[in-house]
Structures are given as C-alpha cells and as structure tokens.
mmCIF file of the N, C-alpha and C atoms, coordinates in Angstrom:
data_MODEL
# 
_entry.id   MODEL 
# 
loop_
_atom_site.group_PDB 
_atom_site.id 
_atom_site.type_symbol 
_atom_site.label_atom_id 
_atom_site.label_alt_id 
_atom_site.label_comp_id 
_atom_site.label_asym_id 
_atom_site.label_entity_id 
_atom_site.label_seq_id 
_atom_site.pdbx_PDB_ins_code 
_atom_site.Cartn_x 
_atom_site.Cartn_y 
_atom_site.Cartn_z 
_atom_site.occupancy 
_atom_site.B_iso_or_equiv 
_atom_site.pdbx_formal_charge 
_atom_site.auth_seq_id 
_atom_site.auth_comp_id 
_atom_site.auth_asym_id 
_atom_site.auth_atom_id 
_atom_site.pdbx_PDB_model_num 
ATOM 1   N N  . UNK A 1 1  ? 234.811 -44.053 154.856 1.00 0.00 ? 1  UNK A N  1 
ATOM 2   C CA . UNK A 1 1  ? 233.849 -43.440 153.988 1.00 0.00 ? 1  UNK A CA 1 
ATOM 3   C C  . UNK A 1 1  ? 232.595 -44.315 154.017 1.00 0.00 ? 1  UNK A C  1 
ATOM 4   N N  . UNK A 1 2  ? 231.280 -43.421 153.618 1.00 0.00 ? 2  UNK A N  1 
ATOM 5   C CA . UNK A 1 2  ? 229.972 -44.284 153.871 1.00 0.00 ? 2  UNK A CA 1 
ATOM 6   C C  . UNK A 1 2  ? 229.107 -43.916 153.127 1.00 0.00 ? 2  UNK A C  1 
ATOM 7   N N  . UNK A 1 3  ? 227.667 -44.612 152.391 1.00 0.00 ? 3  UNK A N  1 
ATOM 8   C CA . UNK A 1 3  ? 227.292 -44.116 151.605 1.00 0.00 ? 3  UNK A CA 1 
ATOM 9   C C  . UNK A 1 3  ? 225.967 -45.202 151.952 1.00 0.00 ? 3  UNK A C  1 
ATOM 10  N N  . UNK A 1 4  ? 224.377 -44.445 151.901 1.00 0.00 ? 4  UNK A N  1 
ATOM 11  C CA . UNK A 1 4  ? 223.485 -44.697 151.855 1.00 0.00 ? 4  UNK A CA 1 
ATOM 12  C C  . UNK A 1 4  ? 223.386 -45.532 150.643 1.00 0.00 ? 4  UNK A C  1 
ATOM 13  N N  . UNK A 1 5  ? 222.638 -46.213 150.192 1.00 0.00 ? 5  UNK A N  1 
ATOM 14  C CA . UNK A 1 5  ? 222.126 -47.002 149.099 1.00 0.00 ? 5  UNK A CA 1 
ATOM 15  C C  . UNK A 1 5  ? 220.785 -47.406 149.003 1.00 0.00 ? 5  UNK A C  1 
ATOM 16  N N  . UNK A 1 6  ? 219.606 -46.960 147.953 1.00 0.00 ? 6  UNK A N  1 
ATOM 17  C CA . UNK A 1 6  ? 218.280 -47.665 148.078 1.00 0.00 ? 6  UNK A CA 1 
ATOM 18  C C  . UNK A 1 6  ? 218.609 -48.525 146.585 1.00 0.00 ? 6  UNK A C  1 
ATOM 19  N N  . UNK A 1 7  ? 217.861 -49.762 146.612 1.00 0.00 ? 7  UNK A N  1 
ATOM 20  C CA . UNK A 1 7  ? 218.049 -50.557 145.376 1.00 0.00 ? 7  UNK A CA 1 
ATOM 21  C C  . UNK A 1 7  ? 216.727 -50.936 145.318 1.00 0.00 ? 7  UNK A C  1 
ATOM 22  N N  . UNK A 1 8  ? 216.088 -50.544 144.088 1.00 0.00 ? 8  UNK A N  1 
ATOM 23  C CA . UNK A 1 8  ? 214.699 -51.037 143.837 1.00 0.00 ? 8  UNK A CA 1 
ATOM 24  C C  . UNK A 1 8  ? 214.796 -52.134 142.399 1.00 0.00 ? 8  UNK A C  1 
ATOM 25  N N  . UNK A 1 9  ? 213.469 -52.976 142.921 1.00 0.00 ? 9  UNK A N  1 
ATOM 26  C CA . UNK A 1 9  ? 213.788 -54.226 141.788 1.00 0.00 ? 9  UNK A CA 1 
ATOM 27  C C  . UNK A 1 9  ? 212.438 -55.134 141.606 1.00 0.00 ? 9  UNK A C  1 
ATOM 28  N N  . UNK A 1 10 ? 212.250 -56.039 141.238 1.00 0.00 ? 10 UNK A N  1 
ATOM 29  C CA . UNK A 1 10 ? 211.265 -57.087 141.138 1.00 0.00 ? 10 UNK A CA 1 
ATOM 30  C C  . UNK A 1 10 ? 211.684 -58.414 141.443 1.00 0.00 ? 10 UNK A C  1 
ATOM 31  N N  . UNK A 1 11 ? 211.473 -59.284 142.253 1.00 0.00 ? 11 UNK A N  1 
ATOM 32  C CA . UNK A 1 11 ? 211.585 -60.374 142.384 1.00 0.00 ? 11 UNK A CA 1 
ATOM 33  C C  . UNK A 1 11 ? 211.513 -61.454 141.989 1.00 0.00 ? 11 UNK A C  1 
ATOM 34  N N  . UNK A 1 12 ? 212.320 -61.926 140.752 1.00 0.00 ? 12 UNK A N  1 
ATOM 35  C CA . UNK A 1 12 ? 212.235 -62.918 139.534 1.00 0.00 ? 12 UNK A CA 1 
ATOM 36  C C  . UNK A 1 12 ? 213.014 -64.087 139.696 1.00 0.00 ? 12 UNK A C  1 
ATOM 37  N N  . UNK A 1 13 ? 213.993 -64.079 140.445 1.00 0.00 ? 13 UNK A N  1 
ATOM 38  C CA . UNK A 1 13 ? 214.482 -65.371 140.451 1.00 0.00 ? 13 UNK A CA 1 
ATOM 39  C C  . UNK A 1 13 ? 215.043 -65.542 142.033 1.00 0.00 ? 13 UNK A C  1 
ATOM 40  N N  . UNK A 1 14 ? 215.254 -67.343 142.199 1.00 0.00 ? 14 UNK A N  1 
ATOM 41  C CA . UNK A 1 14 ? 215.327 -67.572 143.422 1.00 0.00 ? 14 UNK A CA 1 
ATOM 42  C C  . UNK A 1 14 ? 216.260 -66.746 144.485 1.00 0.00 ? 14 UNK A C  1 
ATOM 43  N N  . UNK A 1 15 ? 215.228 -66.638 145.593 1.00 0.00 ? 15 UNK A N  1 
ATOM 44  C CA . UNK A 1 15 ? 216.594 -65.672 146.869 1.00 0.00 ? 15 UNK A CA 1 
ATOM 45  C C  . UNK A 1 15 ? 216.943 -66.815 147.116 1.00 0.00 ? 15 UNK A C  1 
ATOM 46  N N  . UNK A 1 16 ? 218.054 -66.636 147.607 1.00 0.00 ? 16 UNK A N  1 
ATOM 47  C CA . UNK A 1 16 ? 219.400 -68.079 148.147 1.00 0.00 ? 16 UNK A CA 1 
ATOM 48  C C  . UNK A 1 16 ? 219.628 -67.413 149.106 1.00 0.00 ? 16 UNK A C  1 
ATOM 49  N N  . UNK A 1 17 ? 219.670 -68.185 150.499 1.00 0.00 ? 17 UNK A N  1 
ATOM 50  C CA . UNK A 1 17 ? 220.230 -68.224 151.681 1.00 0.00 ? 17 UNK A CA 1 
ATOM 51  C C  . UNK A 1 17 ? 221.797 -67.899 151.600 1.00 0.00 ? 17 UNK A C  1 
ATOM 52  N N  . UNK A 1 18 ? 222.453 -67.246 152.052 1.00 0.00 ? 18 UNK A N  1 
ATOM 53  C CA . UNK A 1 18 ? 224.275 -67.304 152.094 1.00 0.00 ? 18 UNK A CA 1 
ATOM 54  C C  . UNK A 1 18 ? 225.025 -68.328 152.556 1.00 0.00 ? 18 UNK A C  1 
ATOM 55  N N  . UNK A 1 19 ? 224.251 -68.490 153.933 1.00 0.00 ? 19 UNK A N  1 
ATOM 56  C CA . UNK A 1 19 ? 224.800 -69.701 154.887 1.00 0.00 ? 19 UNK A CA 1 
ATOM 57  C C  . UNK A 1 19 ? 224.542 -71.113 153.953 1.00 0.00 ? 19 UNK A C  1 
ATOM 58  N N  . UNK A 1 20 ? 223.199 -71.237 153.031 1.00 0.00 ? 20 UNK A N  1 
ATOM 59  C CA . UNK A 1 20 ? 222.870 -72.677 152.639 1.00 0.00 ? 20 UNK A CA 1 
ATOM 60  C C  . UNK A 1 20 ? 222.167 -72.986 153.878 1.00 0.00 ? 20 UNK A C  1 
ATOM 61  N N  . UNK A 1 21 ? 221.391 -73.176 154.527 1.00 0.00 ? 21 UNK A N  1 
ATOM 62  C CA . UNK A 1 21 ? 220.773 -73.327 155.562 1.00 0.00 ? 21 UNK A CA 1 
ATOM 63  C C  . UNK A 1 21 ? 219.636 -73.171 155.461 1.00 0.00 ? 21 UNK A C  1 
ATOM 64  N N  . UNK A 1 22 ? 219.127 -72.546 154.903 1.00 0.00 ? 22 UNK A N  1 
ATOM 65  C CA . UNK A 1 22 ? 217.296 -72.193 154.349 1.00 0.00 ? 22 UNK A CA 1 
ATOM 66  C C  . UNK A 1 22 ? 217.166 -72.673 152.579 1.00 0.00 ? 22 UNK A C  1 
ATOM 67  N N  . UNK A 1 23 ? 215.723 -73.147 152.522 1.00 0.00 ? 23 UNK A N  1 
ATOM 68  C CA . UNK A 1 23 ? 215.421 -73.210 151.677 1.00 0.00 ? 23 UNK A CA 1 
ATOM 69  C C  . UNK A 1 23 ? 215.169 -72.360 150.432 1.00 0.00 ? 23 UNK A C  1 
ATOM 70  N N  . UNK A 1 24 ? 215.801 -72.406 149.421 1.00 0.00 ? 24 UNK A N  1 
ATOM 71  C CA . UNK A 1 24 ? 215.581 -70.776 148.090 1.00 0.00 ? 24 UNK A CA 1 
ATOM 72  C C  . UNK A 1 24 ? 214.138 -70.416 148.442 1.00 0.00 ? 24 UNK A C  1 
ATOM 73  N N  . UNK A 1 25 ? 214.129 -68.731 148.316 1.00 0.00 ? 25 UNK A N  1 
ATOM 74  C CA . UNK A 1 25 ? 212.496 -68.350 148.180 1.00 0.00 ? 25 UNK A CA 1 
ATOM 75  C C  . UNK A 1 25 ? 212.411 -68.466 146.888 1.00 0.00 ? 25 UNK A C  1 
ATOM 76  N N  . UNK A 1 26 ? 211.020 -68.857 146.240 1.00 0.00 ? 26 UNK A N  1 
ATOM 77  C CA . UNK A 1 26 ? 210.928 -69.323 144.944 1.00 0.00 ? 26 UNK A CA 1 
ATOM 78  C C  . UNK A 1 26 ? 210.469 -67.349 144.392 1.00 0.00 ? 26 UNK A C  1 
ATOM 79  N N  . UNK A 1 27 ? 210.771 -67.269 143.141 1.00 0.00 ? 27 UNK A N  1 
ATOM 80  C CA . UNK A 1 27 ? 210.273 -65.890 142.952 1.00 0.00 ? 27 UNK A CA 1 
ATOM 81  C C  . UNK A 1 27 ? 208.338 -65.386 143.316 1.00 0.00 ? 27 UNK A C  1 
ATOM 82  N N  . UNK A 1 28 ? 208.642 -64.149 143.253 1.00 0.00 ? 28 UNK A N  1 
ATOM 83  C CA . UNK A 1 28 ? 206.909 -63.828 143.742 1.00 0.00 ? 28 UNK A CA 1 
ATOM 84  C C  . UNK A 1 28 ? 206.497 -62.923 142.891 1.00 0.00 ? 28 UNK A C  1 
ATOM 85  N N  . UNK A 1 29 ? 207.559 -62.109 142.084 1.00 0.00 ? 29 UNK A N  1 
ATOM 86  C CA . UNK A 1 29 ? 206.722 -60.884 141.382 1.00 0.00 ? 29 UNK A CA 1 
ATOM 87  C C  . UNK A 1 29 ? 206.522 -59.678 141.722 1.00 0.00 ? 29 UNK A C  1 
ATOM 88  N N  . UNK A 1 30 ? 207.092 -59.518 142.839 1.00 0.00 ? 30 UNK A N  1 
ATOM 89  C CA . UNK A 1 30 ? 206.682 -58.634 143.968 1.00 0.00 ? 30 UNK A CA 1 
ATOM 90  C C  . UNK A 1 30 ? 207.323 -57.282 143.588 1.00 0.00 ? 30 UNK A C  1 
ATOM 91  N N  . UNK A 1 31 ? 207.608 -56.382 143.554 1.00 0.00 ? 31 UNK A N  1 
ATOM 92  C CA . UNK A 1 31 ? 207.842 -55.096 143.687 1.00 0.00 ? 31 UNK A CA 1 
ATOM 93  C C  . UNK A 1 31 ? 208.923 -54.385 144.843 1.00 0.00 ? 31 UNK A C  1 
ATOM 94  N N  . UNK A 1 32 ? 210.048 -54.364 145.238 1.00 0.00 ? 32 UNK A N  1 
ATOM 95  C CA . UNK A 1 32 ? 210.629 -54.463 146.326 1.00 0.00 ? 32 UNK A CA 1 
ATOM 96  C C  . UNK A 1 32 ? 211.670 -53.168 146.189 1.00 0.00 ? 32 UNK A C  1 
ATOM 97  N N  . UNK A 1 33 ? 211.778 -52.357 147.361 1.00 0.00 ? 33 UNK A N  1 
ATOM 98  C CA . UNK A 1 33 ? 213.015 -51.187 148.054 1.00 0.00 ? 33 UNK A CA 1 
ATOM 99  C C  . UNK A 1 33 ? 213.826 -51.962 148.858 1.00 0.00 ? 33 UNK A C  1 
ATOM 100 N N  . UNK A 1 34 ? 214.584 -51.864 148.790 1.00 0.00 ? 34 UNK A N  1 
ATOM 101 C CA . UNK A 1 34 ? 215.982 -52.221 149.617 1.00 0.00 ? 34 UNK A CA 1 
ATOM 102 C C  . UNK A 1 34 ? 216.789 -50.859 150.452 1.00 0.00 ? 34 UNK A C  1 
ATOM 103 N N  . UNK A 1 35 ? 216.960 -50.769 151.654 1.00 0.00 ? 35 UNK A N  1 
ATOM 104 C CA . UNK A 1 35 ? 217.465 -49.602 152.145 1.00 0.00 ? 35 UNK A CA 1 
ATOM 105 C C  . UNK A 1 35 ? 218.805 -50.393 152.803 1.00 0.00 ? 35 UNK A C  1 
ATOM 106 N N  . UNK A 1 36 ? 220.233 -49.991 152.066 1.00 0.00 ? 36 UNK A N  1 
ATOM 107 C CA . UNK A 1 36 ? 221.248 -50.248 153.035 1.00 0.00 ? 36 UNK A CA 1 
ATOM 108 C C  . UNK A 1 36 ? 222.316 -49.116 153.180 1.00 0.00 ? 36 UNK A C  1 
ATOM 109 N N  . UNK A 1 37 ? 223.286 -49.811 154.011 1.00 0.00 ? 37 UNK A N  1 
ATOM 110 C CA . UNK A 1 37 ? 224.560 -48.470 154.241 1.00 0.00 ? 37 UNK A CA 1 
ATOM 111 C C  . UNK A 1 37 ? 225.704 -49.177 154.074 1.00 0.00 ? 37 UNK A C  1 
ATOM 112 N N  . UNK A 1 38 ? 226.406 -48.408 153.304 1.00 0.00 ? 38 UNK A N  1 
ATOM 113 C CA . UNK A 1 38 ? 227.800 -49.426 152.643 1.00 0.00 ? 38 UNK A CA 1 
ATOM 114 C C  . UNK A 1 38 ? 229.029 -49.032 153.472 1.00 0.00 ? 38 UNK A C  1 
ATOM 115 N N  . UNK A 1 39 ? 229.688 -49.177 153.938 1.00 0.00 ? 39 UNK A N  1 
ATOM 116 C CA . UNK A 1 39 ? 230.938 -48.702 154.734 1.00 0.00 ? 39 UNK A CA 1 
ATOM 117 C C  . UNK A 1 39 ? 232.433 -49.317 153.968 1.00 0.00 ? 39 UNK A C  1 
ATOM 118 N N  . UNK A 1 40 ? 233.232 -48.721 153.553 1.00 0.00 ? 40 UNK A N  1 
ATOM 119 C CA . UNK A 1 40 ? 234.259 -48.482 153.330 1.00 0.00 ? 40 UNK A CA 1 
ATOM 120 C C  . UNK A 1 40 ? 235.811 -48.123 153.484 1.00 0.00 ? 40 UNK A C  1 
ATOM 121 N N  . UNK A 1 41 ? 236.292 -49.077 153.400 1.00 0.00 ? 41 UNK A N  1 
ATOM 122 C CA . UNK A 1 41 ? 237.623 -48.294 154.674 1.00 0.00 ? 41 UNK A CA 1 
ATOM 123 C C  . UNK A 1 41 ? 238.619 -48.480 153.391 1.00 0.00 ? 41 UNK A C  1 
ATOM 124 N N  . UNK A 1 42 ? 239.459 -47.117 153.427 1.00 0.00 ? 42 UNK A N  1 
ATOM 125 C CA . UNK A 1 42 ? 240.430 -47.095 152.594 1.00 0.00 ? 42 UNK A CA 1 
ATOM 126 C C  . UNK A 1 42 ? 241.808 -46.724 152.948 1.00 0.00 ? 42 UNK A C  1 
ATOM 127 N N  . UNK A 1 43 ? 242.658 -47.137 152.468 1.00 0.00 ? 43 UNK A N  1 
ATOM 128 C CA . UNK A 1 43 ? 243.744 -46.985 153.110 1.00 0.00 ? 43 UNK A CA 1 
ATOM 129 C C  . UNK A 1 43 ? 244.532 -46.731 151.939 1.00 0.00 ? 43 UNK A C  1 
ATOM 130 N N  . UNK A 1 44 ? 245.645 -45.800 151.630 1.00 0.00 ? 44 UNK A N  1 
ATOM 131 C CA . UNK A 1 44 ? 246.602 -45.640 150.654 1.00 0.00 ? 44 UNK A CA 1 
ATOM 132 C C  . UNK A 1 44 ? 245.907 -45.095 149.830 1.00 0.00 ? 44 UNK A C  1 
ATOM 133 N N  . UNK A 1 45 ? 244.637 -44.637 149.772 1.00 0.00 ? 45 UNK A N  1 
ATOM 134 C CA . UNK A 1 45 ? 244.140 -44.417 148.596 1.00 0.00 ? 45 UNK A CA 1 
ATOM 135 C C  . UNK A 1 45 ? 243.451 -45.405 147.722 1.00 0.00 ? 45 UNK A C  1 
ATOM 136 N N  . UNK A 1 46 ? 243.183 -46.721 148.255 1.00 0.00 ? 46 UNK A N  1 
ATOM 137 C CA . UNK A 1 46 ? 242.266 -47.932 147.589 1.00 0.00 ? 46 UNK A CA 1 
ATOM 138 C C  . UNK A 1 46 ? 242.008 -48.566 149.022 1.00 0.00 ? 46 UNK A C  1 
ATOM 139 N N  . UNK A 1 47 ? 240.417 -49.054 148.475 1.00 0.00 ? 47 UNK A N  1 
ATOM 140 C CA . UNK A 1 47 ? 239.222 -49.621 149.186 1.00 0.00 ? 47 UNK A CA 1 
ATOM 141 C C  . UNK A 1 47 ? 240.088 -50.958 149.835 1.00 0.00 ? 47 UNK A C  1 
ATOM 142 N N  . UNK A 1 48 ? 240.275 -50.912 150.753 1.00 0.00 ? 48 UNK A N  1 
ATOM 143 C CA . UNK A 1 48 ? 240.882 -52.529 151.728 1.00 0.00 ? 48 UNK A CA 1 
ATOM 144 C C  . UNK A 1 48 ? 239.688 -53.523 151.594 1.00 0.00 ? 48 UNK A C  1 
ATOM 145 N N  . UNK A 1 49 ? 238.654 -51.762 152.550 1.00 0.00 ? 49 UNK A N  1 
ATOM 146 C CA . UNK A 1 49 ? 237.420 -53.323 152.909 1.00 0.00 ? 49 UNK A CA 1 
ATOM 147 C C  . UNK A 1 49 ? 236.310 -52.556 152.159 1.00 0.00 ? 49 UNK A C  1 
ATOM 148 N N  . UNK A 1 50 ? 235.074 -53.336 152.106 1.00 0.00 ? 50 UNK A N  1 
ATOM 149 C CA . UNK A 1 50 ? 233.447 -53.065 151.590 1.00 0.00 ? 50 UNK A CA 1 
ATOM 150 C C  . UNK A 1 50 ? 232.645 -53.677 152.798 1.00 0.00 ? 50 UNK A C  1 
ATOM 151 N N  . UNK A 1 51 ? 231.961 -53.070 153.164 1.00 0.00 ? 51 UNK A N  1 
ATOM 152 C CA . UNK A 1 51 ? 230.516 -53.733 154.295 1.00 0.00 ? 51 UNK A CA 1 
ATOM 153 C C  . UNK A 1 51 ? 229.418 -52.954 154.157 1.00 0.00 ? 51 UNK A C  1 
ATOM 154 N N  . UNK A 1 52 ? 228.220 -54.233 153.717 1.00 0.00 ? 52 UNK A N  1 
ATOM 155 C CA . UNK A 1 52 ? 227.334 -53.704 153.173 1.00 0.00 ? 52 UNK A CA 1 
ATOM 156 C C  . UNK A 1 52 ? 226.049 -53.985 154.721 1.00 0.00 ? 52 UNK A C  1 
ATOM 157 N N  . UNK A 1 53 ? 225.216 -52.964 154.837 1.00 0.00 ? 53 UNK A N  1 
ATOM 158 C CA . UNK A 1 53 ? 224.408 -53.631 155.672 1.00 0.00 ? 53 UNK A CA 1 
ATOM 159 C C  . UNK A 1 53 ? 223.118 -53.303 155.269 1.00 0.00 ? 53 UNK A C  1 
ATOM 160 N N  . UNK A 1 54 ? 222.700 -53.935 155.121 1.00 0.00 ? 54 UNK A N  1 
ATOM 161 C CA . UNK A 1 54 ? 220.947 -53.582 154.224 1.00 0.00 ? 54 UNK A CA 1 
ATOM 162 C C  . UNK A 1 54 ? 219.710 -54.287 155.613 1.00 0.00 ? 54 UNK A C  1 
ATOM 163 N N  . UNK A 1 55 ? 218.640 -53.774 155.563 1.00 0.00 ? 55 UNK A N  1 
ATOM 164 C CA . UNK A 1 55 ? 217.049 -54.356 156.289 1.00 0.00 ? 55 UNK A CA 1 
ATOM 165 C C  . UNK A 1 55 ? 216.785 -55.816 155.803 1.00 0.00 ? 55 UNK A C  1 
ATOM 166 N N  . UNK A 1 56 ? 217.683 -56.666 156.131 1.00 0.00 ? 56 UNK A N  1 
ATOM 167 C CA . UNK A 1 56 ? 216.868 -57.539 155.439 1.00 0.00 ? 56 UNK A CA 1 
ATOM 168 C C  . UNK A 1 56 ? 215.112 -58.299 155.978 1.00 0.00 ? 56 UNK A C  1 
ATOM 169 N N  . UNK A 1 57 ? 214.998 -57.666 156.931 1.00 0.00 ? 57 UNK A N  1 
ATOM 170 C CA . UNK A 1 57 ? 213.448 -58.005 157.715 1.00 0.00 ? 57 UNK A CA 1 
ATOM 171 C C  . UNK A 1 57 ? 212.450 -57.026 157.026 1.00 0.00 ? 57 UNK A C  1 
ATOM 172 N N  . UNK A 1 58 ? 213.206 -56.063 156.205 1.00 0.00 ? 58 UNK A N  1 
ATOM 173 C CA . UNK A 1 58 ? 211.973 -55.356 155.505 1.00 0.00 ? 58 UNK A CA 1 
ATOM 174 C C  . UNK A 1 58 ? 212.289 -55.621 153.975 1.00 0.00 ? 58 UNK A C  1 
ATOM 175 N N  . UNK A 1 59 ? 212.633 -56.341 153.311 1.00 0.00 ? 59 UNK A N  1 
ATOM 176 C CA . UNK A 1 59 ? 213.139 -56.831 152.090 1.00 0.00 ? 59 UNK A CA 1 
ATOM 177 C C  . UNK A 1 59 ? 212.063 -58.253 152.546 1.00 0.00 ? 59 UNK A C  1 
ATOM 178 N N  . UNK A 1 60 ? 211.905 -59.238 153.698 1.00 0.00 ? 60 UNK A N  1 
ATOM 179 C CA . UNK A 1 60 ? 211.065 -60.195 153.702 1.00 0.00 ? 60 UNK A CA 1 
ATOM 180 C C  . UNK A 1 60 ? 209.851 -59.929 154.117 1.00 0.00 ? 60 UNK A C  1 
ATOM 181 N N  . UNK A 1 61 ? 209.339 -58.844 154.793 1.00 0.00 ? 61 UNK A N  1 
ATOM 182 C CA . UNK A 1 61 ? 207.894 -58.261 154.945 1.00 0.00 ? 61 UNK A CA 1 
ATOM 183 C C  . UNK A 1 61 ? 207.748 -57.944 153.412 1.00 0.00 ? 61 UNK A C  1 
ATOM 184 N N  . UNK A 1 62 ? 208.535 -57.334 152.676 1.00 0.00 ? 62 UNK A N  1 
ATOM 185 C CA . UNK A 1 62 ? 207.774 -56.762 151.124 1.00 0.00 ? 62 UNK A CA 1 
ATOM 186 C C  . UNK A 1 62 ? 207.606 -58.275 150.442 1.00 0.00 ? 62 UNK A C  1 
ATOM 187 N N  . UNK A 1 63 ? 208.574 -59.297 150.453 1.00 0.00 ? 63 UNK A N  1 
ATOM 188 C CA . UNK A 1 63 ? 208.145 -60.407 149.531 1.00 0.00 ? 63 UNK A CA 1 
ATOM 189 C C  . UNK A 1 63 ? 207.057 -60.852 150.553 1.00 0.00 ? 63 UNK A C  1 
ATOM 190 N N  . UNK A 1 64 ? 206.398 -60.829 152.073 1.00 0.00 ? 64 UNK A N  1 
ATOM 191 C CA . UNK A 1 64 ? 205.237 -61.475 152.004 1.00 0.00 ? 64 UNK A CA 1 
ATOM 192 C C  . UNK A 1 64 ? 205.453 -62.892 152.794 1.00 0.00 ? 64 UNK A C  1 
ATOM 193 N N  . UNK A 1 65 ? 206.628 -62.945 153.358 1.00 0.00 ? 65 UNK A N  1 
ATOM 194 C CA . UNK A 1 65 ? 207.334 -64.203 154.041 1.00 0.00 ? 65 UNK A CA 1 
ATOM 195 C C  . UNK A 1 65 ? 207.078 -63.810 155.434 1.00 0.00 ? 65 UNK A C  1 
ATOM 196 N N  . UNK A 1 66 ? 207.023 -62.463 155.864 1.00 0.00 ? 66 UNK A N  1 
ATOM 197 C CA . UNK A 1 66 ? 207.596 -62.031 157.319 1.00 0.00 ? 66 UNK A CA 1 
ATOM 198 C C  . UNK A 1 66 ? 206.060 -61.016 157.840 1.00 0.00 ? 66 UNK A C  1 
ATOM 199 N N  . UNK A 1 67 ? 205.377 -61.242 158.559 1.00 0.00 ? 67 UNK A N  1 
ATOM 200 C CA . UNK A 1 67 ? 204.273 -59.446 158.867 1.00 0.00 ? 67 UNK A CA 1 
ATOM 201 C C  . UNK A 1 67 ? 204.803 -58.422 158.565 1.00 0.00 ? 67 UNK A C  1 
ATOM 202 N N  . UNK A 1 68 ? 204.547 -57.471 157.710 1.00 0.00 ? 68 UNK A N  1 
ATOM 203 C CA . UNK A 1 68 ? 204.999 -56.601 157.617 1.00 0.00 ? 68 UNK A CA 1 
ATOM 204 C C  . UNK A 1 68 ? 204.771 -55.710 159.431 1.00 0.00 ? 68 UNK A C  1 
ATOM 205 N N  . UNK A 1 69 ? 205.953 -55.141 159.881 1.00 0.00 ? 69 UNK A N  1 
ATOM 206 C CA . UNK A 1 69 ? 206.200 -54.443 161.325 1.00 0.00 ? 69 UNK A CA 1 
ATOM 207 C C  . UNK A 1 69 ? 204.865 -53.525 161.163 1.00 0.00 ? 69 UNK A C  1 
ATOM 208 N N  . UNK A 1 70 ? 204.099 -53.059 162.565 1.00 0.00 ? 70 UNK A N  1 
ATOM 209 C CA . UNK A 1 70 ? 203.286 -52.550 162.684 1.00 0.00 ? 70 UNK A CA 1 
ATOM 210 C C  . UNK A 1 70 ? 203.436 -51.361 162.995 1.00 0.00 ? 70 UNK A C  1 
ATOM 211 N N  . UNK A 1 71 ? 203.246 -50.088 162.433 1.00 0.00 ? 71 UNK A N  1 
ATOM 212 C CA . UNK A 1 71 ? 203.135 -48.981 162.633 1.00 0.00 ? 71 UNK A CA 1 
ATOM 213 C C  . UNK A 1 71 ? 201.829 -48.259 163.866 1.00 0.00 ? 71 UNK A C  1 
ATOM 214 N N  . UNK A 1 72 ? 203.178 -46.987 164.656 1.00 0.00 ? 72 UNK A N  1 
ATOM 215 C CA . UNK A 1 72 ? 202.415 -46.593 165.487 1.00 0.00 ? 72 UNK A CA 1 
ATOM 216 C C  . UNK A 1 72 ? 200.935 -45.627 164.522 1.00 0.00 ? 72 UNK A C  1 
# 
C-alpha cells in the first residue's frame, strides 16, 4: 500500500542531520512544502514495514541552503 503525503510548516527549530555528520541548520522562518511517498507493506493485516521518501533537495532550495533547480 502507498500514499502520497504533502506536509506544510515553518521552520523554527534546528534541522538535525540523521547520520550526525552535518552541522544543525539553525532555524530561518521560512515557509516550507514537503512532497513525499510513504510505502507500506503489510502482512497479516498489520504494517511490518513504513518507508518514507520525501525531496529532500527541494525542502533545502525552500530553506535557502541549496539554488533553488532551474526551470525550463
């Protein structure tokens, strides 16, 4: 099973790296869409697994870290 997801929000407190490997982005204020796709595998009738996969290169063009990609 699969399911689109947009998550809209403001950017108030530090982004944290997962790995620990990058430095926190400090907040910006910013205004931000999130577009991901959640995948789901169920078995028996309950969720085994969850996998989430979201843009994260367009989540860092909106905070202002990354060029936003150039349109044709």
């Amino acid at each position: 099973m699969c399911a689109e997801q947009v998550v809209a929000g403001t950017h108030t407190a530090p982004l944290r790296d997962p790995s620990g490997q990058q430095p926190d982005v400090s907040p910006t204020g910013k205004k931000v869409v999130l577009k991901a796709a959640v995948i789901f595998r169920v078995e028996d009738g309950l969720v085994r697994e969850i996998r989430v996969y979201n843009d994260s290169l367009a989540l860092m063009a909106q905070l202002g870290l990354v060029p936003a990609p150039q349109t044709a």
